[in-house]
N, C-alpha and C positions, 0 to 999 in steps of 0.2 A: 504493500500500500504506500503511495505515494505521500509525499508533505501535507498536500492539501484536501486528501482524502480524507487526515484525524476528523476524529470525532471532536467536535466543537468542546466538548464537558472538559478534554485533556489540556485547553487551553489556560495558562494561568489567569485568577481570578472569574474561570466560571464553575466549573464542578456542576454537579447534576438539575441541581435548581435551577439555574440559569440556564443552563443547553434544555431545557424544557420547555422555558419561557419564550427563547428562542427561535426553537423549531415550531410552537404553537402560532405564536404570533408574529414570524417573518421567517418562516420556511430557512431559518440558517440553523444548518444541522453538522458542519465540517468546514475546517480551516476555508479551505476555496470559497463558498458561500460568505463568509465573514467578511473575508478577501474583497467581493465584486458588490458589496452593500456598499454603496457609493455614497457622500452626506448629500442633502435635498438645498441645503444654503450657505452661504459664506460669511463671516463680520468679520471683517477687519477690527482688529483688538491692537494693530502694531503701533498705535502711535498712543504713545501715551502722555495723558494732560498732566498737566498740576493741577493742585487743589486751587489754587490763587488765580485762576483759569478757567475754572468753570460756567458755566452758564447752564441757566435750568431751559427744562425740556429737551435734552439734549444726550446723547450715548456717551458714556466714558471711561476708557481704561484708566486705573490709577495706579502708583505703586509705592507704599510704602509697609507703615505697622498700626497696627491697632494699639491705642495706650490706653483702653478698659472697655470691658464687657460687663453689663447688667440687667439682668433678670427682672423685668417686674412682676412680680401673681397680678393675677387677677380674680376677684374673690369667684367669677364664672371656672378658675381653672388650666385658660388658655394662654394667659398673660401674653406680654413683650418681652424681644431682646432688644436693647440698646448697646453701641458701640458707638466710639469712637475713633476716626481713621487720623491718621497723620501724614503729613511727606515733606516735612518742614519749612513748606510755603504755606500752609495752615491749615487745618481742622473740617472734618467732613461729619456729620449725624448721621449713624444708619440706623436701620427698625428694620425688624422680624415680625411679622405677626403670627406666623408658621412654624412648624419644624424645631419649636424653640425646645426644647430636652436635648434634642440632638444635637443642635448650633451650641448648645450651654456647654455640651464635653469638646466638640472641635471647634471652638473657635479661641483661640490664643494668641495673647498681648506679646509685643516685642519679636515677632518672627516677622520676616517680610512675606509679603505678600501681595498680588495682582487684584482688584477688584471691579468690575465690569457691571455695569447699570446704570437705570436714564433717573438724570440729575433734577430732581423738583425745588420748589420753594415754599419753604411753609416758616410762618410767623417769621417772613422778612429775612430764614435760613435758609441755607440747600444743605438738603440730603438725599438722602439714598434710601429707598426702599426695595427688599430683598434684593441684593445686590450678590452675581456669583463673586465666589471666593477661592483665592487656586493662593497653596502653597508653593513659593517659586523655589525652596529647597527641594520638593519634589517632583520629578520629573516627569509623571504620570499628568499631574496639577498640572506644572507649569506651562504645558502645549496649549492651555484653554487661552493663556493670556501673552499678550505682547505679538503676536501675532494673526495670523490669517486663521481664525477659529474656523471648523466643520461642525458643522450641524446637521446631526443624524433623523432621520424616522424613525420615532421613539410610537411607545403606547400607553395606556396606566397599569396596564398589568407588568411592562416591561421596565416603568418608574419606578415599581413597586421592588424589586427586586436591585435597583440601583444601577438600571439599565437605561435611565435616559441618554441625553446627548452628549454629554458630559461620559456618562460609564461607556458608551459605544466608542469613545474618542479613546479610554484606558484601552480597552479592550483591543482594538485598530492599529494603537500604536505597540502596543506589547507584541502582536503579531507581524507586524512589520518588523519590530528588532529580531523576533525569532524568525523568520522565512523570507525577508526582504532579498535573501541569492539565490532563494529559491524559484523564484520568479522568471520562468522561461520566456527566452522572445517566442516569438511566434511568426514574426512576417520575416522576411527574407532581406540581408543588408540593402539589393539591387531594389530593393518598395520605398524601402524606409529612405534613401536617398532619394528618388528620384521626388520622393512627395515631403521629404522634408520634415520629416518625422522625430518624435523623440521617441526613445527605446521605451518598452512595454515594463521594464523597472523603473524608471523614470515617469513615467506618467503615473502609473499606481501608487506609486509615494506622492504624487503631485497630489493627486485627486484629493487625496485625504488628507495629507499636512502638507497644503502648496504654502513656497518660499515667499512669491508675490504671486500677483494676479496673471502677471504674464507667464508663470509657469503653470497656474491651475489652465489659460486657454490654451497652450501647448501639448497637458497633459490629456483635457478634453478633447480637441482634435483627434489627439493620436486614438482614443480608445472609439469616439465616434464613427472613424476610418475604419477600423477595427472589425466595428458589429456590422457594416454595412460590407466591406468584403466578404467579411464570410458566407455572408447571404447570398452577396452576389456571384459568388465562385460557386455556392451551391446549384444557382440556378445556371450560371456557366456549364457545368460539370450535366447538369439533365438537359440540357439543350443538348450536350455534345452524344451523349446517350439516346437520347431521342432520334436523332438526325443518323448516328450510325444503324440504328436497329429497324427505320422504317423507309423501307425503299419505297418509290413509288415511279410510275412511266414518266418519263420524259415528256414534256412537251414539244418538240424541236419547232414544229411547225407554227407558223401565224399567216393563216392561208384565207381562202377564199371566202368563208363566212367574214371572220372578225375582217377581212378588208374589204367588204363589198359593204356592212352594216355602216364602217367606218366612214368612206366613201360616197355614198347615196342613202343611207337610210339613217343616220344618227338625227335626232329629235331637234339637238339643242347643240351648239358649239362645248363641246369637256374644259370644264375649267382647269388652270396649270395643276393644281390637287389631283384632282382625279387624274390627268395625265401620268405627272409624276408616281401614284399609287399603282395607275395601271402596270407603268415600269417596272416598280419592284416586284410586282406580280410575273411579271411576263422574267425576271429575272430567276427568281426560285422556280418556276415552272419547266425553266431549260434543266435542271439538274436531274439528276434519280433519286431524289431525295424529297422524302413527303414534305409540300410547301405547309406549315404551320403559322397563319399571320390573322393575326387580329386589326382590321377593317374597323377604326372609329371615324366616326363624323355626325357633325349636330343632324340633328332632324331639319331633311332638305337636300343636304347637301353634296347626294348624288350615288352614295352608296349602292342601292339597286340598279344603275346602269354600268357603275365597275364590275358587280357583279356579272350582269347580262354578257360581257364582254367577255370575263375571263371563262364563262358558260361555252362562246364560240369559240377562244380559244382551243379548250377541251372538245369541241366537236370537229374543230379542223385536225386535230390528229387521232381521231376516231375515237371518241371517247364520250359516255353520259354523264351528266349530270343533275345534281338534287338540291332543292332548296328547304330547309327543315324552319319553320315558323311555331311562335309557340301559340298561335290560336288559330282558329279558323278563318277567322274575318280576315286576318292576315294574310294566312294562305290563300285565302281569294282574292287579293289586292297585288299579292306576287302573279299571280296567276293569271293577270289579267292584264297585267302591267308588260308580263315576260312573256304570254302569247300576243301581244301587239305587236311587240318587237319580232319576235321571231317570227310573225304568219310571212312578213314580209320579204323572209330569207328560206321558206317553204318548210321551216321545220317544226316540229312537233311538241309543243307542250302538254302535261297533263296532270291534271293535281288528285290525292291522294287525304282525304279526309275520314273523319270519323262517321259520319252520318250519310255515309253514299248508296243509294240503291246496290243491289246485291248487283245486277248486270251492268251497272257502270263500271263498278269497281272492279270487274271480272274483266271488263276490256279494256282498265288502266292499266291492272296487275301484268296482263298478257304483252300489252305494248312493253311496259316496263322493261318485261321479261326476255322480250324478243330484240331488246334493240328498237323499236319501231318509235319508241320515246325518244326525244333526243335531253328531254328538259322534264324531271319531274319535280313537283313545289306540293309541300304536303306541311301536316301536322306528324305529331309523333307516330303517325298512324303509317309512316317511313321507315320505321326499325322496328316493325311486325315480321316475323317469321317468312310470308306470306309477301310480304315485297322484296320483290328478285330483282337485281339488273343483269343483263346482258354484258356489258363494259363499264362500269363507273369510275369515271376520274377524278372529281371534282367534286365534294360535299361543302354543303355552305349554309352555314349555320345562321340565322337573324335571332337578335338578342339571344346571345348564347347563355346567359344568366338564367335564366328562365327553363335550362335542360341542368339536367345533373350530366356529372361527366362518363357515367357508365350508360345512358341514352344516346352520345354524340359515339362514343365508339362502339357503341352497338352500329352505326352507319359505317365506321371504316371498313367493320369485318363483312359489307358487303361486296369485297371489291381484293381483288389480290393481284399485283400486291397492293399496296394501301391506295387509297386516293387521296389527290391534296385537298385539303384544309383551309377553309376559307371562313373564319368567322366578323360578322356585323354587328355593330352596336351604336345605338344611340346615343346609347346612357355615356355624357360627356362624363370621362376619366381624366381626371389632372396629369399633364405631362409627369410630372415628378413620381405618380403611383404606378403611371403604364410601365417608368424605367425601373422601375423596383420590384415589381408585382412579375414583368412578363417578359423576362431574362429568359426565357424557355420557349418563347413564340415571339415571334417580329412581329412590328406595331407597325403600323401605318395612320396614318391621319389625312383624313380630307380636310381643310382649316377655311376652306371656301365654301363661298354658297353660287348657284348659277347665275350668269346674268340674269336682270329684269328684277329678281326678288327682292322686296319692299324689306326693309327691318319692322317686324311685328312693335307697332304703340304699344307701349306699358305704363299702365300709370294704375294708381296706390290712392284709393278713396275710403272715407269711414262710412259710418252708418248715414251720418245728416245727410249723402250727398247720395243715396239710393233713388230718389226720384230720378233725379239728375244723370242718371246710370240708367236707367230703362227708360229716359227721354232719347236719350243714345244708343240702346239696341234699335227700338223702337224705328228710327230713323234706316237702322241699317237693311231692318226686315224689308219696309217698304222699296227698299232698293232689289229685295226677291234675297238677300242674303240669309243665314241661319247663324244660332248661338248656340255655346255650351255653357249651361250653369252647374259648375261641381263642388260637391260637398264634401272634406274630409269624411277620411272615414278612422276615428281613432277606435281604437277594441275597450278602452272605460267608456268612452262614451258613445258606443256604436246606437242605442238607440234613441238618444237626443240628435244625434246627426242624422237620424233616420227620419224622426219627426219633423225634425227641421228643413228639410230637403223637400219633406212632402208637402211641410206648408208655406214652404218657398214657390212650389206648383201651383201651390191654390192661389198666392197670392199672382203669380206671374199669370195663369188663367184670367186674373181680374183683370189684371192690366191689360193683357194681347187677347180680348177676347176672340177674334178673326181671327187668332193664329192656334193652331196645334198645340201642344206641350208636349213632350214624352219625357218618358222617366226611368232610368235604369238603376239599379239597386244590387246588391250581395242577396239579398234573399230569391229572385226571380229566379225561375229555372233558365238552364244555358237556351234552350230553342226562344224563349219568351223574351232574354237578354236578346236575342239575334232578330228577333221579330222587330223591337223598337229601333235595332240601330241600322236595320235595313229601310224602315219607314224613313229615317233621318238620311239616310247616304241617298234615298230616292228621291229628298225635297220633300215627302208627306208631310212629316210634319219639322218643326221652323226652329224650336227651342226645345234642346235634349239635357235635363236634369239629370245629374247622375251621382249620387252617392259612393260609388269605386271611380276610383281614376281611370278613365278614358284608353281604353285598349293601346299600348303601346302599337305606333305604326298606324292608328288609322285615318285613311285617308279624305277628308272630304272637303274639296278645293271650295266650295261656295260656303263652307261656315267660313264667316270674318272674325268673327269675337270668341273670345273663352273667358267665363266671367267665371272668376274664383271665390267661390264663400269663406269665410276663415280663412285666410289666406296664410296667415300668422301662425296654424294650428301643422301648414306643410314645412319640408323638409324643402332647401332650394333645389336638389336637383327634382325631386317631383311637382314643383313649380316651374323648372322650367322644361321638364317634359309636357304637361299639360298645357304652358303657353304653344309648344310647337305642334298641337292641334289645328293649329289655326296655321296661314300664312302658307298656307297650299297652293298658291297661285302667283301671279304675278299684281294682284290687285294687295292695297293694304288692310292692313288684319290690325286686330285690337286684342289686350290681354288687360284685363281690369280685374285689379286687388281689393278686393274689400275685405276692411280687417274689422274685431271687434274694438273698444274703445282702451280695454287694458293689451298694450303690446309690449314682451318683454323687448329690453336692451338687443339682445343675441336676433329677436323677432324683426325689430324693428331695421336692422343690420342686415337682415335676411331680402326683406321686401323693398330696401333701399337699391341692392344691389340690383335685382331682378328692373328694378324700374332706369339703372343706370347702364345696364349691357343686355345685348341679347348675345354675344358671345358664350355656347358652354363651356368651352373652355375654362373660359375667365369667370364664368360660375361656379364650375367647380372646385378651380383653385382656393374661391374666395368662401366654400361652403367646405373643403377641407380646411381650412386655417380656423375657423368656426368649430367645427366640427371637433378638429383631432382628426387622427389617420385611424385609433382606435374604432369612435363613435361612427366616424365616415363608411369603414367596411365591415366593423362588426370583425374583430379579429381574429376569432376563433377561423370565419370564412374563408378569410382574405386572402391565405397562405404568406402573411406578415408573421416573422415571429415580433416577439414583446420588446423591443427595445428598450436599454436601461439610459442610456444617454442621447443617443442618433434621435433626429426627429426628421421625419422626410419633408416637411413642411417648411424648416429654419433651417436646414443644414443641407440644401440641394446642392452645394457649389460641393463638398468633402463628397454626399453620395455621387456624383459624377466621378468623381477623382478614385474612388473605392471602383466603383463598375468598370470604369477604363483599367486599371488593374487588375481586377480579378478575371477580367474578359480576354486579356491581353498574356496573363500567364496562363492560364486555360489553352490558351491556342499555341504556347510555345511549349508549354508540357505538361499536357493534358492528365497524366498518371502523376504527375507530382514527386519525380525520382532523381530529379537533381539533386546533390549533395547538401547544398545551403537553404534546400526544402524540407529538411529533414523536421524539424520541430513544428513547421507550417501544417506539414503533412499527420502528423500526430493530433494536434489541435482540433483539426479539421475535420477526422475520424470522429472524434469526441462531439463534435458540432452535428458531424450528420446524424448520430444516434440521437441528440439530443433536438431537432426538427427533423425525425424522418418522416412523418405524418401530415408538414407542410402542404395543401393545395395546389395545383397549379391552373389554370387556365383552360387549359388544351383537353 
């Protein structure tokens, strides 16, 4: 057993009671643990005042001697200690109202000593109440005062035991003088120079007793760099895994489909995004290596025609392909979208649902099955037993969030060897998570929208200004346009939002009475949910209420508006997926927030932002910084491990500088058998067992 394997209890100054308290209330059960419990804050203790110098309301180290202590009772029992300090510029009052039994045996006149505490004035005096007290003859004392004090995460049961911030500081430093050479590097001389690094001994003594400041951001740095290498070598190391063990066809070919569509039949001029995305596509698609790339862009921004594209790519070197959507309505908006495109190049779409007549589905399965499909677009109803392909090249996943990842490879194993990989997504992910998260799949980004398209109006009204708000649908119906009105939907209050939604109908009924109303809800069955939003996509009816959020992806060019209830009660990116309901067309669209009258801080932060960008991007940047990376993905999902220092939010310029390293020795030696890899290589062993359970993507 190694150094840092003991058992915490063998540590001097804890024994059994404390290695109890320890493991109960912060999981440190062995030296190493001890070791990586990093302090939460810093005070400066190094400059120290005189007494003759003071000024109240104010922090101050002092140092000198106490010249008496005394005890007052109290006929309750609980009495006062009194002292007083010296440092022969003059005289300081302290008080105890606490702990006084025990300050009565250790507190003693004529020994020097540090004292640290905020400076009051009472009766025209300054003193000191509960002020700490560090012996500077002893050693353990004396790190509290005259310098860069740590400050640990303590608890009451850990106080209790004489484990506050103060006993964690004893304890911290005693382990340090005992295993400070034990302390192995880990990164290799050729990292630690080229990024400028200080040594992995040197920073952990920083961390916890830094010299100055400029040695604690040195020591941070380096262990920051650290946690994010490793990660990223991890995800290095499964890409490199991934990419040897799934071969897939070649595409060599970009032939007569994709340059005839290109040529004469494309819709709309490809913005420079989607050009460029296509490239990277048509780049991984020459290799025999399965393309694994995740496809983001806001809503709009052209996603399903890169898709179409890399579709014909795969059919000019003989190959099918499959588009897997996570609802129905969706799969008929692919379906309808991708047989337009294709009728015009004579090939074959056919879509794959759950509720299809027995003899349709028997002449999709067969097309499927024979080749005679060139393009199938389904729900889950794609990775049934019962769906064959002929040759499939190309699977392509929309909102892959919405599949589990033994769903999407139930599609690979229709196809041998593999097919490339093509996933889409809406849901805008902040640069900074894509490069962290999906080190194991290439990211792509559409960051444009097409010509013609309008920035959807946003704007933020309360309750006073509701007439004023449906004077302004009102306006737009008459123009032949439609509205969405959506209701949160929280699970405490699922049926107050239920209520409320319905007598949002009744009251919008008063208002529009020439107009329709529909209304979709959680409770409605799926055929009856499909019935109202067919009415709505046909024009029947004018304004659709809806208590769930609005089927990711659907499409209907003539609603202008999306009127948000509660606006303050969503999260920003399911605000600003619900604004990009709207703005379907090239005509202008409106996204109007109505909040209630109490909005928190974080709230009001939320709905500012949404009314100041329609960039997701720069939503979601600004709804992780809010957020947290924890709160944002819910980390258990996220395949994030827990970071103790690294924040991918504040610290993006180091995670770059970590990724280009650990991507860059991955690719020069992938097995990690270089000689001055040698402790790199052991650490890292230890890391993988400790996230082998990590998520990925793909």
């Amino acid at each position: 057993m190694g150094f840092w394997e003991k058992d915490i209890m063998y540590l001097k100054k804890v024994g059994p009671q404390r290695a109890q308290a320890l493991a109960k209330e912060v999981a440190i059960k062995t030296y190493g643990d001890l070791l990586h419990y990093y302090p939460r804050k810093y005070v400066d203790r190094s400059k120290v005042t005189e007494v003759r110098d003071l000024r109240p309301d104010t922090y101050a180290t002092l140092v000198g001697k106490l010249s008496h202590v005394h005890v007052m009772k109290s006929q309750r029992g609980r009495g006062r200690l009194t002292a007083t300090f010296t440092d022969g510029t003059g005289n300081l009052d302290l008080n105890w109202f606490q702990g006084v039994k025990y300050l009565e045996k250790y507190l003693k006149t004529g020994e020097e000593i540090a004292l640290f505490g905020k400076v009051s004035l009472f009766n025209r005096s300054l003193q000191m109440s509960h002020p700490e007290v560090d012996y500077l003859k002893d050693e353990n004392q004396a790190m509290s005062s005259r310098q860069i004090v740590p400050f640990y995460p303590s608890s009451d049961k850990l106080g209790r035991v004489g484990l506050d911030s103060k006993g964690f500081r004893g304890l911290t430093y005693q382990l340090l003088q005992d295993g400070a050479t034990y302390i192995q590097e880990n990164l290799p001389p050729s990292i630690i120079s080229t990024y400028k690094l200080i040594s992995r001994q040197e920073a952990i003594s920083h961390i916890h007793f830094p010299q100055s400041f400029g040695a604690l951001s040195a020591a941070r740095r380096r262990l920051k760099f650290e946690e994010f290498f490793f990660f990223q070598l991890l995800l290095a190391q499964r890409r490199g895994t991934h990419r040897a063990s799934h071969e897939a066809s070649p595409f060599k070919e970009v032939g007569h489909y994709f340059n005839t569509f290109y040529k004469e039949h494309l819709p709309f001029s490809l913005t420079g995004a989607q050009k460029r995305v296509l490239k990277e596509i048509r780049r991984d698609l020459y290799l025999p290596i399965q393309m694994n790339r995740l496809v983001q862009g806001d809503v709009g921004s052209g996603k399903t025609m890169v898709a179409f594209m890399t579709m014909l790519i795969a059919r000019d070197n003989g190959f099918q392909s499959c588009l897997m959507a996570p609802t129905e309505i969706l799969a008929e908006q692919h379906y309808k979208k991708l047989g337009n495109y294709a009728e015009k190049l004579g090939l074959k779409v056919v879509i794959l649902v759950g509720g299809q007549k027995k003899a349709v589905r028997r002449e999709v399965l067969e097309a499927m099955a024979s080749g005679e499909a060139d393009i199938a677009v389904g729900t889950h109803a794609l990775i049934e037993d019962s769906a064959q392909f002929k040759n499939l090249g190309l699977v392509v996943v929309d909102e892959q969030h919405k599949f589990g990842v033994l769903q999407r490879a139930r599609l690979w194993q229709k196809a041998d060897p593999y097919p490339h990989n093509m996933i889409m997504t809406a849901t805008p992910i902040p640069r900074t998570l894509a490069m962290t998260l999906y080190g194991d799949v290439d990211v792509s980004i559409i960051d444009e929208l097409p010509p013609g398209r309008r920035p959807i109006s946003t704007s933020w009204r309360g309750e006073s200004k509701r007439l004023q708000v449906f004077g302004f649908i009102r306006k737009e119906l008459e123009r032949g346009k439609q509205a969405y009105v959506v209701y949160p939907l929280v699970e405490e209050s699922e049926k107050l939002d239920y209520l409320a939604a319905v007598q949002c109908k009744e009251l919008l009924e008063q208002h529009f009475k020439e107009y329709r109303v529909g209304m979709v809800h959680g409770r409605m069955k799926p055929e009856d949910k499909d019935v109202e939003m067919q009415l709505f996509i046909q024009k029947k009816s004018h304004i659709l209420v809806s208590t769930t959020v609005i089927e990711v992806g659907v499409d209907v060019p003539n609603a202008t508006i999306m009127l948000i209830e509660n606006a303050e009660k969503f999260g920003l990116s399911q605000l600003h997926q619900l604004r990009g309901r709207v703005g379907r067309n090239d005509e202008q669209s409106y996204c109007i927030l109505m909040s209630g009258p109490k909005v928190s801080k974080v709230g009001k932060e939320r709905l500012q932002a949404m009314v100041d960008t329609t960039d997701g991007f720069k939503i979601a940047e600004i709804d992780l910084k809010l957020r947290g990376p924890g709160d944002f993905l819910g980390i258990r999902q996220s395949g994030l491990p827990e970071f103790q220092l690294a924040n991918i939010v504040d610290d993006q310029d180091i995670l770059r500088e970590a990724r280009k390293a650990a991507f860059e020795l991955h690719e020069q030696d992938s097995l990690l058998t270089a000689k001055e890899l040698h402790g790199l290589k052991w650490y890292f062993e230890q890391y993988k067992r400790k996230y082998a359970s990590l998520s990925t993507v793909a």
